[in-house]
N, C-alpha and C positions, 0 to 999 in steps of 0.2 A: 480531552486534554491534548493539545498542540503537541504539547512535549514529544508524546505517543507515536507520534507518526514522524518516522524518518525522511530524509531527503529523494530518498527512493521510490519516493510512494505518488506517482502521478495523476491521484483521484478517479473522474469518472471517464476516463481517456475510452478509447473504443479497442476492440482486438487489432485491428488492422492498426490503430496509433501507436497501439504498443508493440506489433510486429516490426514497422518500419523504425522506431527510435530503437530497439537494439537491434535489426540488421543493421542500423547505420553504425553504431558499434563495432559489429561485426567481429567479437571477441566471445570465445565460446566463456559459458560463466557470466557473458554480464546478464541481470537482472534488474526487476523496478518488481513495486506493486502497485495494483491498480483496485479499480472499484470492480464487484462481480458486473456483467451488464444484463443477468442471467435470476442470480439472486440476489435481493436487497437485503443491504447489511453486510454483506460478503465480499471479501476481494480477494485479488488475485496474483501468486506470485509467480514472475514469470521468464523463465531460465532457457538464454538463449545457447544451442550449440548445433555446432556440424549444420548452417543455416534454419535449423529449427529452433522454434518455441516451443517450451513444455510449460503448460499450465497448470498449477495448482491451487486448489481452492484452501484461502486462509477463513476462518472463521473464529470471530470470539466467543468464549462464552459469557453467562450472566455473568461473571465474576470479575470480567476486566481479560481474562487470560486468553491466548492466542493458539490456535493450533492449525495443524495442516490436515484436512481432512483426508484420512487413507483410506486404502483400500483394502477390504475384507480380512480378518487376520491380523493387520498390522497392528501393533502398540500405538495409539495417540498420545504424543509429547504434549504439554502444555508449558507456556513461556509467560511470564509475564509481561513481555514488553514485545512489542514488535524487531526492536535491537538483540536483545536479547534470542529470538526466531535468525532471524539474521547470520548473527555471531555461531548459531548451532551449526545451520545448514552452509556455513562457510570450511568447515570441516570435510574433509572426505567421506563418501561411503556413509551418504547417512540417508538416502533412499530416494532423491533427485537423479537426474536424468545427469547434471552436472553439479559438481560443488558451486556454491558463489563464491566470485572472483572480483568479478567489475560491475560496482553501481550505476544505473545510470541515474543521475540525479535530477529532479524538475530544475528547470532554468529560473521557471516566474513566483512569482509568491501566490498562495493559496488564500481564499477568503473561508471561514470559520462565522458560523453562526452560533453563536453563544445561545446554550442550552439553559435550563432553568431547572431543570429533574433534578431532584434531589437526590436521586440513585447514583448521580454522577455519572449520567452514558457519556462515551468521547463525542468530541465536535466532530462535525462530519461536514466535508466543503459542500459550499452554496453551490448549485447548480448555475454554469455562466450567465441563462437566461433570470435565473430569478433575482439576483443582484444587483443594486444599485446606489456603490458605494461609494461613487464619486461626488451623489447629492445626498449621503446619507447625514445626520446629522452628529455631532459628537460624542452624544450618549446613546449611538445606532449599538444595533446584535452584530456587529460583526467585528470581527479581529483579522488584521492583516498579522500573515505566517508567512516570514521571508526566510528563503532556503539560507542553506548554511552555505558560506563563501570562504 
């Protein structure tokens, strides 16, 4: 579900892409999430301060629900939405390196391949190389998902 994924969320970017779009920020707090490039299915929220990035691993579960994988000990929160993850960790003192502060938003619009499960798994972007949506036909798998402006 499109819906699901906020403006924040830069797909399958690399570490180093996500280093340099929030050094270019350069505002302690700002964050995106990205794709794991580590584990599949997984991605990454990732919280720039005092010129560092701090990475945390987001993971869903079967259920649709979103968590931040801790570290030994800690309580696992689960969220139903990615906004909802968001809106928590924008709070102080909730176990990040920094609160979120400053979004960084993608500029471009994402392509979505329309799934068929009946489980309802979310859409997940098309890989740049696998797409080809320019010659696709009108009843293609794919959905254009333009950021919010």
């Amino acid at each position: 579900m499109a819906a699901a994924l906020p403006v924040c969320y830069h797909g399958s970017i690399t570490r180093t892409e996500c280093e340099e779009l929030l050094g270019k920020k350069n505002k302690d707090g700002a964050y995106l999430i990205r794709d794991s490039e580590t584990i599949q299915g997984a991605m990454c929220l990732c919280v720039y301060k005092q010129r560092v990035v701090y990475t945390y691993r987001l993971l869903q579960t079967h259920t649709g629900q979103y968590t931040l994988l801790t570290a030994g000990g800690m309580i696992e929160t689960y969220f139903k939405s990615l906004d909802d993850l968001i809106r928590h960790y924008k709070r102080k003192n909730q176990g990040l390196a920094m609160h979120l502060r400053h979004s960084v938003k993608r500029k471009t619009a994402m392509l979505f391949r329309k799934t068929h499960d009946p489980a309802g798994s979310q859409r997940r972007p098309v890989p740049e190389e696998e797409h080809d949506y320019e010659n696709a036909p009108e009843s293609s798998d794919y959905v254009e998902v333009l950021p919010d402006t």
